[in-house]
Every structure is written in C-alpha cells, then in structure tokens.
N, C-alpha and C positions, 0 to 999 in steps of 0.2 A: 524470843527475846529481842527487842529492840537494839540496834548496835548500824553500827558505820560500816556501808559498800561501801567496800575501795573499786570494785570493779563492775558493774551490773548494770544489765541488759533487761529493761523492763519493755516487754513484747507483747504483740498482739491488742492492744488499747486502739480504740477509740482515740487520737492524739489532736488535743485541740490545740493548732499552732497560730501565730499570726494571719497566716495567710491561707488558713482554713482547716477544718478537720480530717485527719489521715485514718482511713480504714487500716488496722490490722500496720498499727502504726509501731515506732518503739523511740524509745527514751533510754542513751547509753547517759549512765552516770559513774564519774570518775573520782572517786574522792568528795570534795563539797562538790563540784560542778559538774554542770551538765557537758558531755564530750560529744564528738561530731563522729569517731569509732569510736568500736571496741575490740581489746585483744582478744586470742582465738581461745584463752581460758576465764573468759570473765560467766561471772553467773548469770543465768538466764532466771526472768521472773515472768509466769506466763498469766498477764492481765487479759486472758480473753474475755468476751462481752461485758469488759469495763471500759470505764469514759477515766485518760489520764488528762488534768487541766493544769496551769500554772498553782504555785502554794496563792491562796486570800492575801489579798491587803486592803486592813482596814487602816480606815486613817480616822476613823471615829469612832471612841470606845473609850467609855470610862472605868470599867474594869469587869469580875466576872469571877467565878471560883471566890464566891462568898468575901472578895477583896476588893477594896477602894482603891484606884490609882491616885485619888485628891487624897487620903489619908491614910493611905495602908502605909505601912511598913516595906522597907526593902522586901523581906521574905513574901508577905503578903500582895506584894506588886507582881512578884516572880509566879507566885501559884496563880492569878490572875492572867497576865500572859501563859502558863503553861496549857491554862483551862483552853483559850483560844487557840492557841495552836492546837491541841486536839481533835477543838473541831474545823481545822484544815488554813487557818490565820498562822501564815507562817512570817506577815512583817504587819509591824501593830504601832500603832500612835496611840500614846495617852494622852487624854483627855482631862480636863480639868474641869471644874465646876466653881461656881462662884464663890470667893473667898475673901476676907481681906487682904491688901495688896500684899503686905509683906509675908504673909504666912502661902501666897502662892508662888511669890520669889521663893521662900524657902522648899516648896515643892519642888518647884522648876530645878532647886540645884542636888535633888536627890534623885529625879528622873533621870538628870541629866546624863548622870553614871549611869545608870543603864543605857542610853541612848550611846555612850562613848564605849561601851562594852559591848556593844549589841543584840541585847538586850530587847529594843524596843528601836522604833525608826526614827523618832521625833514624838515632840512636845505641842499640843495641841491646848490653846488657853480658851473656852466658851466661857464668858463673863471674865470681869464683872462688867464689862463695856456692852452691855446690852438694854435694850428697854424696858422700863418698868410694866409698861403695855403688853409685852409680849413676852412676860419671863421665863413663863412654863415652872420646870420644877428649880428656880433658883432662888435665892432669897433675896427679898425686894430690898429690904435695908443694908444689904453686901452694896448695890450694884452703884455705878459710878458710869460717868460721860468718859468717853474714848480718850482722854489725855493724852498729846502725843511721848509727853514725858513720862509716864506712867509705863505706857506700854512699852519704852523704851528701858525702862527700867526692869520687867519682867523678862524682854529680849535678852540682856543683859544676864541677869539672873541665869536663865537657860542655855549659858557660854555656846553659844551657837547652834543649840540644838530646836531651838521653838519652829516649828513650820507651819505654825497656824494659829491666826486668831480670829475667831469669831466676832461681828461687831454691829453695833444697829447705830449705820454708816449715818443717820438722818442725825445722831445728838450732833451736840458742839463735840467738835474735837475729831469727828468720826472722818472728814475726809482728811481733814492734817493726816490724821492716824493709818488711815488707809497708803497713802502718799509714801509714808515713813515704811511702812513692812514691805511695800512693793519696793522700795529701793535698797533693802537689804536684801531682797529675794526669800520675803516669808508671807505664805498665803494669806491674805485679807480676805476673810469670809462672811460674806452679807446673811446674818441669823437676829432670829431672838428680835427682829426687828418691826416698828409700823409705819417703815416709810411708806412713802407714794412711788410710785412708776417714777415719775421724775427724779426722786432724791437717788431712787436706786439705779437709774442711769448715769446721776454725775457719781457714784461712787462707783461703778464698773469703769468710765471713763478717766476716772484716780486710780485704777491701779484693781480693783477687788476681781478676783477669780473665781471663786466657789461658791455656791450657796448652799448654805447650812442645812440640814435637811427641809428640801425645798417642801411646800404647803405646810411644815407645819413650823409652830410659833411664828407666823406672819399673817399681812391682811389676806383674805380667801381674795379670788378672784371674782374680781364682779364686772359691768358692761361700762358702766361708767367711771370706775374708777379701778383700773387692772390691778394697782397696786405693783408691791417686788416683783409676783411670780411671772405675771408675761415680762417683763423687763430682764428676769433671771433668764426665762426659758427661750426667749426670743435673739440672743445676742451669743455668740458664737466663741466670745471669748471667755466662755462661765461655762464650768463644768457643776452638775445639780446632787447633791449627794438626797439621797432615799432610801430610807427605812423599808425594806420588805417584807414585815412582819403580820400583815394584817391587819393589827390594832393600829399605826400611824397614818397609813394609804388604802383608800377603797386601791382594786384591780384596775380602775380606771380612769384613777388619779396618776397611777403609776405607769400605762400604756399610752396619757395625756404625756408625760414627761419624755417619756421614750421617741414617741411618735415628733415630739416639737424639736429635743435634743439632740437626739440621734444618739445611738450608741456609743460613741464618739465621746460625748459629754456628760455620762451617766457614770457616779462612783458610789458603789452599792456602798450601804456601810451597817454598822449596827445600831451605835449609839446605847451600846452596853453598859448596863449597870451591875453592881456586884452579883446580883442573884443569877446573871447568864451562866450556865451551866453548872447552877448551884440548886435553885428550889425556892417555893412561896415561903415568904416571910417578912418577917419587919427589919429593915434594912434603913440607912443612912446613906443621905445622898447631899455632900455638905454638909451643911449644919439641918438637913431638912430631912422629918422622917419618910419612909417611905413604905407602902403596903404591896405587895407583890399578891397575886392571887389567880389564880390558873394562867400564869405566865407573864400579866398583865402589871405594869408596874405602876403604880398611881398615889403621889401625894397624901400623909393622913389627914392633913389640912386642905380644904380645896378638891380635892380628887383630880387633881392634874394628872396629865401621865408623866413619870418621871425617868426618862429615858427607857431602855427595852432591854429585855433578856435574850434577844435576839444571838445568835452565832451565824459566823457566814454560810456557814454548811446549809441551815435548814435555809437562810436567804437563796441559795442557790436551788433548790431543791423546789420552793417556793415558784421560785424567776422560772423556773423549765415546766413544771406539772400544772401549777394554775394559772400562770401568767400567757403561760404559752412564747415565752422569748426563746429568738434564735439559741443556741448552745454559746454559737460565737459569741453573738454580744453579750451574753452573760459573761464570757472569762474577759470581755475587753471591761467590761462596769465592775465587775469586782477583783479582777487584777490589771490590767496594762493601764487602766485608765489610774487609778489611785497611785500606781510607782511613776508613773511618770510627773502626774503634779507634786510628787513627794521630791521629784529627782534623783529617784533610784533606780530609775527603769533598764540601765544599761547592768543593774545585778539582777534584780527581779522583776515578777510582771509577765512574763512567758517562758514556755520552753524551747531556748536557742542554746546552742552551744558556748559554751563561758559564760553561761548563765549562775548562777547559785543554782543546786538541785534543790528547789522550792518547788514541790508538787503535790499533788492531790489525788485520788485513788475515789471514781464514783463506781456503785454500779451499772448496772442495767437503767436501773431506775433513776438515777442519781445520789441513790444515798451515799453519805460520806463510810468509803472500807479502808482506810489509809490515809496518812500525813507522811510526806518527807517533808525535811529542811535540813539546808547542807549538806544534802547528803548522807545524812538520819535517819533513821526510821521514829518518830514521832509514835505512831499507832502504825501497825502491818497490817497490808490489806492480804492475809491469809492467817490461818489458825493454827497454831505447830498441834 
C-alpha cells in the first residue's frame, strides 16, 4: 500500500548525488524531506543493486494519461500529472499549444491553481508566437508575431506562475518580447523558429535562455548557413532541451548536443502529448487532430510529428543503455539542470538534505521500480 514514511532509511542504492555516485549509499527521509540522520527506530528499506536518483523534472509536457493540459478539465489535468509522476516526473510544467489569445489566458488562470497548490511547477506557453515556417503540429491560422503586449497579457493571466515561453525571436515583436520576460524573470525560449545564426544571437544577447527542443522545428545545420542550432549549442548561456525518444533525435544528434553543451546545459524533457502513458489512437492536440501509432505521434493532416508519448523514465533508460551517457549527467539533464532554470533547485533537483523526498528507484538495469515525492510512495519499489 502506498502511504507516508515519517521515518525511513532507504540503504544500500547506488546514490546518485551532486557530487558523484555513492556505492552502498543511503537516503534518510523524514517526513516530506530529505534528513541528514536517522533515529535509531526509523525503518530500513534495503535498495541493494538498485540505482537511487533525484524525482524527474520536466519542464516540457503537454499532458498524458489520455488528458490535455491546453484543454482538459481540472480532473483530467490531475490524472495527466498523476500518469507522469508514475513514471518517476515528480515536478512537471504544463505546456500549452496554440490557441487563441483569450482562451489561453483562460487556460493559464486554471493552471494556475494548480501551480498555487502544487500541483504542477509552472506554466509553459509554445505558440502562438511562433513561425509559420516552422510550426510543426500547431495550427498556422492560431499563430500570431510576439506582441510584447500580448505576451504580457498571458503573464498576467498566469498571476505569476508562467515560466516559459516559447518564441521564433526573428518576427516583429520577438526581441521586445524577449526583453520583457527576461525582466520579469520568465524564460524566453528560442523554438518553432527560422531564424538565421545572426537573429538567434541578438535574441540570446536580449535575454533568451533555452532552446526549445533543439534540431527540431528549426533550420537543420548546414556549412554555410549554421542557422539557430550552432548559435543555440555554441554559447554558454542557453541551456538545449532534447527529446530522447528516438523518433525526434538520431543517437548522434543527441551525443552532437552533449558533446558541444556539456551536460551542464542539457534538460532532458518529453514533450508529452495525452497519449504518454495512455496508448495508440486518435487524439487532439489543440484544435489539431492527431494519430498515434506504435508510439509515434503524427498529424492526420500533413503527418507532422505531433509532440511525443515519451515519459522520463524510459528517457532515462534510453540516456544510459543506448546512448551510453555518464549516469551523472543523466540526473544532472533530467533533474538539477531543469529545477534550477525553473528556480526551484533549492526544493528539488537532487538528493541533499532539506531537500523535498523527490526520488526515484532504478534497477540493475535502469528500469523505473519506484517514485517517491514528498515523501510518498507514488509506486514501491517492492512487492508486499
């Protein structure tokens, strides 16, 4: 039965911390947080030849468990996040899809509660401020130039909780707009974009930090004309978000990022659509249908892909078996690096003491056997 340590000694793990992994390591949790002891009657949980990592943070997800974050229902947002914590996303950003303006201000102020409940970590807007060039699965007749009043108006809308918008920084309006969330301290995200090299260095020099799932919906990299992605991958002050599912990234698109980035600047993410840990099928994505078919999500018009069913679990699982990346820089790309561009890293993000018990249970192999959060048991990684 899933239920609340007040006192427990998870021992014997693999403990992947900051500052490296701990053979035959252990994790006291106290209540929600992580403790530094433990009393001489607290319970012992014997993780031998498993790998214990911080809980997932994604910061890019549009929902999951058969639900829309842009159009589900309260209830339908909850079973959405619940699907992903499951599989080991114990802090989640929704994601929005393109919309018109007012009906996403109205989203924004029902996220919002959740994000004030905690619920969810933040409000994440991709479009409508994107290029028609590069929309992928969004709808061309939504989309709209970066308005700095526009976007100000959705900031607004999401009473403090929006932490990200997506933006193809090259229209009119795109570096005002840029300018304007850097100075409230809400990430400007260069996606969805067909700048040049050039546009996309005065929009990093305005303020923008992330790139949207870098290669894709942007120009490919070419000799003559690099375009975003050397300009994204090359500058130190841009962290590169990446789908690791297969269908978005060859292996050596994803080892190109790693290798130029550094793990440092790498935040794994999904880019979840409702079918993520739901099943093939026909599905809406905005106003736009969508086809799902051996995992694979793709536009019934156009055959676009239309975000991914991706969870961070098999992301991780993925990162260590066929990519072959460090363990470390896996928990730094899919947790310490996404809490702290979120600026939550001082609750989540790793296993330190007065941390949130946000953790994760692999085994051997890496498969996901357990979720805490808070100090929860989410899934047990044991069988009563």
């Amino acid at each position: 039965m899933a239920g609340r340590a007040d006192s427990t000694v998870l021992a014997g793990a693999r403990v992947v911390l900051p500052t490296g992994t701990v053979e035959n390591g252990r994790v006291i949790v106290e209540g929600t947080r992580i403790a530094g002891s433990a009393p001489e009657d607290a319970r012992i949980v014997d993780l031998s030849d498993h790998w214990l990592v911080p809980g997932f943070v994604d910061m890019h997800n549009h929902g999951g468990g058969g639900a829309s974050f842009t159009s589900g229902t309260v209830d339908e947002v909850l079973t959405g996040i619940r699907t992903h914590r499951e599989h080991g996303t114990t802090t989640l950003v929704a994601s929005t899809v393109t919309g018109e303006l007012d009906f996403l201000a109205q989203r924004a102020g029902i996220l919002s509660e959740l994000v004030e409940q905690g619920d969810l970590a933040g409000i994440h807007f991709e479009g409508p401020f994107i290029s028609p060039c590069r929309k992928g699965a969004h709808s061309e007749d939504l989309l709209r130039h970066p308005d700095p009043a526009e976007v100000r108006k959705l900031m607004d809308a999401a009473r403090g909780t929006a932490k990200m918008f997506t933006l193809a920084t090259e229209l009119p309006g795109g570096i005002e707009s840029v300018r304007l969330l850097a100075e409230h301290g809400v990430i400007a995200a260069i996606g969805h974009t067909d700048a040049t090299y050039e546009q996309t260095v005065e929009a990093i020099d305005a303020g923008a930090t992330v790139a949207t799932h870098l290669f894709n919906a942007m120009p490919p990299l070419a000799h003559r004309a690099p375009g975003p992605i050397a300009a994204l991958l090359e500058d130190e002050r841009v962290t590169v978000e990446l789908i690791n599912d297969g269908t978005h990234l060859h292996p050596a698109a994803l080892e190109l990022a790693y290798h130029h980035a550094g793990a440092d600047r790498v935040a794994l993410i999904t880019d979840a659509m409702d079918a993520a840990g739901f099943g093939d099928g026909r599905y809406q994505l905005g106003p736009l249908a969508v086809e799902v078919k051996d995992g694979v999500a793709r536009l019934v018009e156009g055959n676009s892909i239309a975000g991914s069913t991706l969870t961070l679990d098999t992301a991780f699982h993925r990162a260590m078996t066929i990519d072959r990346i460090r363990v470390e820089d896996v928990v730094q790309s899919i947790s310490a690096n996404p809490a702290r561009l979120l600026g939550v890293y001082d609750r989540v993000g790793s296993l330190e003491p007065g941390k949130d018990a946000d953790l994760v249970v692999l085994d051997a192999d890496f498969a996901l056997k357990g979720v805490m959060r808070k100090g929860e048991w989410i899934t047990e990684p044991w069988t009563d």
